[in-house]
C-alpha positions in Angstrom: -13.6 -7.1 11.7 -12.0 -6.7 8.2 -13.0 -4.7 5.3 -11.2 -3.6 2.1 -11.4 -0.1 1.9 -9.4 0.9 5.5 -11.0 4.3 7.2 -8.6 7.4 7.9 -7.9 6.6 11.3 -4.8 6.1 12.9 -5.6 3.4 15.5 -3.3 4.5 18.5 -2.2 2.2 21.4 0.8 2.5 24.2 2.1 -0.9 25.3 4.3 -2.4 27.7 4.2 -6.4 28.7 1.0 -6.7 27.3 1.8 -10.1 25.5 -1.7 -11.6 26.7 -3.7 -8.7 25.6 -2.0 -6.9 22.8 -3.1 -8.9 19.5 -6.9 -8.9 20.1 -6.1 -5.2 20.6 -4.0 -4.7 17.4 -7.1 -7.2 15.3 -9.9 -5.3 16.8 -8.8 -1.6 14.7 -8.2 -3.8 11.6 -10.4 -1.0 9.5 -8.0 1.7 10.5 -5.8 2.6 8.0 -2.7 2.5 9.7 -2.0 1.2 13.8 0.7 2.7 16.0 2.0 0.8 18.8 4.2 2.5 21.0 6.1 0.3 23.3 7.3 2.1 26.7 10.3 -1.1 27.1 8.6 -4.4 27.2 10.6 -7.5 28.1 8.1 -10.3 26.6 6.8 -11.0 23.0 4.2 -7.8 22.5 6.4 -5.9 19.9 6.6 -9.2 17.9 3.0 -10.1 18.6 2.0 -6.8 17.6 4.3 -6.6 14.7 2.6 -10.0 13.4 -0.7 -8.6 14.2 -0.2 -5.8 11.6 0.6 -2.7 13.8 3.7 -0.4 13.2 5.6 -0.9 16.3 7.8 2.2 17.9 9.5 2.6 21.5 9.9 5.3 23.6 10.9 4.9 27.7 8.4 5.1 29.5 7.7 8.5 31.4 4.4 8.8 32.2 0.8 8.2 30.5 0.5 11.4 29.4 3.6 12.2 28.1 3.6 8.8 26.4 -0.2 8.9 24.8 0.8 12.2 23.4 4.7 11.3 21.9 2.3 7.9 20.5 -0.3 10.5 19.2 2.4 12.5 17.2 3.8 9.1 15.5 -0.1 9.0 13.6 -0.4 10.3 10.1 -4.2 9.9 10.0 -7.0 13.3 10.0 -8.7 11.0 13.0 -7.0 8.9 15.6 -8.6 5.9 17.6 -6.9 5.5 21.2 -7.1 2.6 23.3 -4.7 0.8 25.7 -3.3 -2.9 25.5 -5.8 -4.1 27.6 -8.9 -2.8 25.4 -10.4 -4.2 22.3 -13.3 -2.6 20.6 -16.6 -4.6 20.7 -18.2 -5.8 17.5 -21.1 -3.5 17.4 -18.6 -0.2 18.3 -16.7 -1.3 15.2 -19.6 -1.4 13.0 -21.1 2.1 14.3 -17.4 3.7 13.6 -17.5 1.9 10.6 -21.5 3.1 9.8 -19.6 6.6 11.4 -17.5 7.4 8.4 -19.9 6.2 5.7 -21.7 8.6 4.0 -21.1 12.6 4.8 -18.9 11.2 7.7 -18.4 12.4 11.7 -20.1 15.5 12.0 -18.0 16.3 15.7 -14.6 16.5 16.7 -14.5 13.5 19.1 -16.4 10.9 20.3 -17.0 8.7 23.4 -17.6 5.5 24.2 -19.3 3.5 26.9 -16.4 1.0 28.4 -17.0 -2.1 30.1 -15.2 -3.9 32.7 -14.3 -8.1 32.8 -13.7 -9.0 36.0 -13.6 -12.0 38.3 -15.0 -14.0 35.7 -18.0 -11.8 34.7 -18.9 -8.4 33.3 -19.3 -5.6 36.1 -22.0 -3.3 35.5 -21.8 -1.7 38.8 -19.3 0.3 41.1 -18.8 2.7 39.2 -17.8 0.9 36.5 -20.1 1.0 33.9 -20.8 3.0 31.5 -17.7 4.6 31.7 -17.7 6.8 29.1 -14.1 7.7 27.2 -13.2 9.8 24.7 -11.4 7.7 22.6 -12.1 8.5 18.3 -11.3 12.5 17.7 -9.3 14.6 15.2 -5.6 14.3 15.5 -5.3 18.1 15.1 -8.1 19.2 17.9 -6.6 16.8 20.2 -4.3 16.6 23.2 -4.2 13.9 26.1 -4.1 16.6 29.8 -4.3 15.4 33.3 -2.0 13.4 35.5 -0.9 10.2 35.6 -3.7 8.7 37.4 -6.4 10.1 35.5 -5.2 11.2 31.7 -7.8 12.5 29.4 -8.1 13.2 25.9 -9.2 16.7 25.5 -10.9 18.0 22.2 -11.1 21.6 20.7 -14.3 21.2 19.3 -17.5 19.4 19.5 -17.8 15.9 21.4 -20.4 13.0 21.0 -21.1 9.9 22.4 -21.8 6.3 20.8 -23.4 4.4 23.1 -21.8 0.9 22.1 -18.9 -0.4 24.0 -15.3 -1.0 24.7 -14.3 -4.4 26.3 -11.4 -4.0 29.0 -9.5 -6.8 31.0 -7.4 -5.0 33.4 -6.6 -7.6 35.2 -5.3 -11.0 34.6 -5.2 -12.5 38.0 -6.3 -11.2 41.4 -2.6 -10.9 42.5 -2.2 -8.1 39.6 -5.3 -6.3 40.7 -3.4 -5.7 43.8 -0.2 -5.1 42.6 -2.2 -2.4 40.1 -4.0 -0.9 42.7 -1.0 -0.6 45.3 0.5 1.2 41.6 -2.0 3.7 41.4 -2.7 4.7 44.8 1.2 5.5 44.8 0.7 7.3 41.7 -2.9 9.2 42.9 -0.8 10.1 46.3 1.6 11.8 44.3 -0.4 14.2 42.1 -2.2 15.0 45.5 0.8 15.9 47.2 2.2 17.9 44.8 -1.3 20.0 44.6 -1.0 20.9 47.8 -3.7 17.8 49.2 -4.0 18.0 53.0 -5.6 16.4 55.9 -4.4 12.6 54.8 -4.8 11.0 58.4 -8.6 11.9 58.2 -9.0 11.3 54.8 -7.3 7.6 55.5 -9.6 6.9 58.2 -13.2 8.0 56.8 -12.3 7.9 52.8 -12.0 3.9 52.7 -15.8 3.2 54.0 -17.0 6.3 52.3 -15.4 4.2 49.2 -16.6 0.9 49.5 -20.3 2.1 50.2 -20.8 4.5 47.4 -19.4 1.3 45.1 -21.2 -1.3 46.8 -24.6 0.2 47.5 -24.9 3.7 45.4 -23.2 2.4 42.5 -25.3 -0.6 42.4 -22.1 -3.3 43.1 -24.1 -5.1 44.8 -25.9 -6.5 41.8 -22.4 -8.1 40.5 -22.7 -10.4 43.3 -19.5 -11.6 45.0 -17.3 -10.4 42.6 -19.3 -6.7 43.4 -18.3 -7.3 47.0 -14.5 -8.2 46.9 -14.3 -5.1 43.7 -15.6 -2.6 46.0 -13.7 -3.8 49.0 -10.2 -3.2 46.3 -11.5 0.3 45.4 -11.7 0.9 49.4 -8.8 -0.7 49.9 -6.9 1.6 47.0 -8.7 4.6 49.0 -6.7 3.8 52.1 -3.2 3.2 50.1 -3.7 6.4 48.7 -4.1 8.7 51.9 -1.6 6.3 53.3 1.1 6.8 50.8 0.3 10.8 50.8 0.9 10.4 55.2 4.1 9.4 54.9 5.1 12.0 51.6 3.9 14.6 54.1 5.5 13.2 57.1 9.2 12.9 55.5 9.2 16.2 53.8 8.1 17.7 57.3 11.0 16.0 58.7 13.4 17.3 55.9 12.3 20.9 56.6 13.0 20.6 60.3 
């Protein structure tokens, strides 16, 4: 979507070997006045894609999603920013309601959240937990900060938050072999945050939090209307489960072993 007259909103996005993704990112906030693409050290063609796409195009090492949402948030010069990662593109309809948004007497909040939705396997999911997602994404640069850790980041708003109920489009995976090597990423990263809070009982939690997992995806999240592809998600989000309590085991165990 195109239009003359561009919006004041910086459209925001952090990148990092996102080559297959990045331009129908970039093309989807064509109506923003100005895009920011801060790359955390890619090795393949997103900065030039993104460059050619029409984005302004920054790098910063990576350090975390947090820390890097909010160094990308401070490179904006817009009164409202639009956030989404490399993998995301805005739907048609979302673009026309932020478009319909700012026409008129404009936003009358301080954020705003969107439904997102998940391609995977070859379909849309809208089960597992997966849909509707909600995410703050649209908000005032100067109510704004992105809290949390590096599992779950969130933008946080000083002020008044809506929702539009149209959606984001995400592809988070391009092949079955990355949703593995994704989800081994973040249960590493999840086991982390819990073991620097504190998290105990990890054997326990490895043994009963997978099944607990896989049936509140499969069956109380309604996975099992996707089908197959329903099946072998929930079975990866059970599967993450396990990794997680795994990986927090073995932090417990070798800094028990240090101490001794």
């Amino acid at each position: 979507m195109s239009q003359s007259k561009k919006l004041p909103i910086a459209g925001c996005i952090i990148a990092q070997n996102e080559q297959a993704c990045i331009r129908a990112c970039v093309e989807s906030l064509s109506f923003c006045e100005e895009i920011v693409v801060l790359d955390g050290g890619s090795t393949d063609d997103t900065i030039k894609i993104a460059r050619a796409a029409g984005a302004r195009v920054e790098a910063r090492t990576f350090d975390g999603f947090v820390n890097q949402k909010n160094a990308a948030l401070a490179l904006t010069t817009q009164e409202w920013v639009l956030s989404l990662d490399a993998d995301e593109t805005l739907s048609p309809e979302l673009q026309i309601a932020i478009v319909d948004l700012f026409s008129g007497t404009g936003p009358s909040a301080d954020g705003y959240e969107f439904h997102r939705r998940g391609w995977n396997m070859g379909r849309w999911i809208s089960g597992c937990g997966w849909y509707p997602d909600e995410k703050l994404r649209l908000f005032r640069k100067a109510a704004t900060e992105w809290q949390g850790h590096d599992v779950h980041e969130k933008a946080v708003v000083d002020g008044r938050v809506a929702r539009i109920k149209k959606d984001i489009l995400h592809y988070p995976y391009r092949s079955f072999s990355q949703q593995l090597t994704k989800t081994q990423r973040y249960a590493e990263l999840g086991a982390k945050a819990l073991f620097e809070s504190g998290k105990r009982q990890a054997a326990l939690r490895m043994v009963f939090s997978p099944p607990l997992r896989f049936f509140k995806a499969w069956v109380a999240r309604g996975g099992f209307r996707d089908g197959w592809a329903g099946f072998v998600l929930s079975c990866i989000l059970a599967y993450g489960e396990f990794l997680r309590y795994a990986c927090l085991w073995e932090m417990r165990r070798s800094a028990r072993e240090e101490s001794e």
